[in-house]
C-alpha positions as CSV (number, residue, x, y, z in Angstrom):
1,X,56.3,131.9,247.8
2,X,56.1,133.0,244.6
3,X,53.4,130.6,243.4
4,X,51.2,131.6,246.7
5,X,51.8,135.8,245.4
6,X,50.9,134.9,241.7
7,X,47.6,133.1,243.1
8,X,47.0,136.4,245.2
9,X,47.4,138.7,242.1
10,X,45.0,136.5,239.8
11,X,42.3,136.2,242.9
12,X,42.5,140.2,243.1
13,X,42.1,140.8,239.5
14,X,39.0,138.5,239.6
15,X,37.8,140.6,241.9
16,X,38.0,143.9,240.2
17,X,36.9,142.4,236.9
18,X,33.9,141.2,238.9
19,X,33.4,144.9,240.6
20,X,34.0,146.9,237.1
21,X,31.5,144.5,235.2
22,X,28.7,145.2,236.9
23,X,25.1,143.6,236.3
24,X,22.0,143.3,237.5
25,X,18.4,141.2,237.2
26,X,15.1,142.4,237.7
27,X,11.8,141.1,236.7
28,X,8.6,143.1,235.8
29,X,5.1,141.8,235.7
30,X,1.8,142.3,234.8
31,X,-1.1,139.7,235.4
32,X,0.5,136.6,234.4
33,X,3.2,137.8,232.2
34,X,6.7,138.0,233.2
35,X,9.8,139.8,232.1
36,X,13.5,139.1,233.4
37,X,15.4,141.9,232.8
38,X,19.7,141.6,232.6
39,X,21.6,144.6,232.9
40,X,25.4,144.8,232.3
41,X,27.4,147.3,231.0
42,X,27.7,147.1,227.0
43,X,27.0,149.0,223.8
44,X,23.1,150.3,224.6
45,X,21.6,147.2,223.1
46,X,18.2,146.3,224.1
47,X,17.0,142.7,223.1
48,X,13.6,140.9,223.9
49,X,13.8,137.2,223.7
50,X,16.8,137.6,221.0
51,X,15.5,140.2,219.2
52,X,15.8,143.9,219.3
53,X,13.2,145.9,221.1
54,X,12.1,147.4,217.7
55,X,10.7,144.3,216.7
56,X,8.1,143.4,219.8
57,X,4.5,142.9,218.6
58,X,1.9,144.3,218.9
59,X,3.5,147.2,217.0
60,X,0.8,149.6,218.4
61,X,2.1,149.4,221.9
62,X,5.6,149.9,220.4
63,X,5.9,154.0,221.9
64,X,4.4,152.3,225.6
65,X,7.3,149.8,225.7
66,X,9.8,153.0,224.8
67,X,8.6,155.3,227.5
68,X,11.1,154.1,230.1
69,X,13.8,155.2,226.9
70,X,12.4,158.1,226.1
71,X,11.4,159.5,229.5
72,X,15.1,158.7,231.1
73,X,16.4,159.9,228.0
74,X,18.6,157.7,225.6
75,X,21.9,158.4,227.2
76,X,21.4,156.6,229.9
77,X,20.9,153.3,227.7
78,X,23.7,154.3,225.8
79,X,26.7,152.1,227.6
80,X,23.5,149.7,229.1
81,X,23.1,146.2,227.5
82,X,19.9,144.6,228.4
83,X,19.2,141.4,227.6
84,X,14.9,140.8,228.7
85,X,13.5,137.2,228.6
86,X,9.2,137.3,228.8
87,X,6.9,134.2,229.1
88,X,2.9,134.1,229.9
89,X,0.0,136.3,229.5
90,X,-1.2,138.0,226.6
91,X,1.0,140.1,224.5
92,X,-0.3,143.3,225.3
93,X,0.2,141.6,229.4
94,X,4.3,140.9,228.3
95,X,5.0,144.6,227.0
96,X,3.8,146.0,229.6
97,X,5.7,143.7,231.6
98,X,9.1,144.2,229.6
99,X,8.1,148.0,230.2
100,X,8.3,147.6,233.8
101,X,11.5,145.5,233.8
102,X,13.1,147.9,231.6
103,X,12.5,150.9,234.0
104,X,13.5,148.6,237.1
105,X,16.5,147.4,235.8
106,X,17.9,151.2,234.7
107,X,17.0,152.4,238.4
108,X,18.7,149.1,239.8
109,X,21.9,149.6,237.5
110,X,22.7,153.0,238.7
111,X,21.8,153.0,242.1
């Protein structure tokens, strides 16, 4: 009996680590370039394909790819870790991709 209680207690403490550590995926694209976007709850860091964010190239394109941030406003990536993978296209095709998986992801997270 008490074997069978202990299993219950570690099978409902699963759960509500599962429940309180949510995360989400989302993808964005844009002609043939697509970004997977995972959300989970973390420190506010954004990476792209390991990297942080800041370092994306073309660095012209750098304030399009922070518009989601900036228009949301930064508190709301604050406790957000995001971890975006991108493949195909043309680079100026995968930011605005990651651009759109960045603003899907946030909406996805909170809602």
């Amino acid at each position: 009996d008490d074997k069978a209680l202990q299993r219950l207690l570690i099978s409902m403490t699963t759960v509500a680590t599962a429940a309180a550590s949510q995360s989400v995926q989302v993808f964005g694209r844009k002609k043939t370039a697509t970004a997977v976007a995972h959300c989970k709850s973390g420190k506010g860091y954004i990476r792209v394909n390991g990297k942080p964010i800041e370092l994306v190239e073309p660095r012209p394109l750098l304030a399009k790819l922070l518009e989601p941030i900036q228009l949301l406003g930064e508190e709301k990536f604050a406790n957000l870790d995001i971890r975006i993978r991108v493949k195909g296209g043309g680079r100026v095709a995968q930011i605005y991709a990651i651009r759109q998986a960045l603003a899907k992801g946030l909406v996805a997270y909170y809602q």
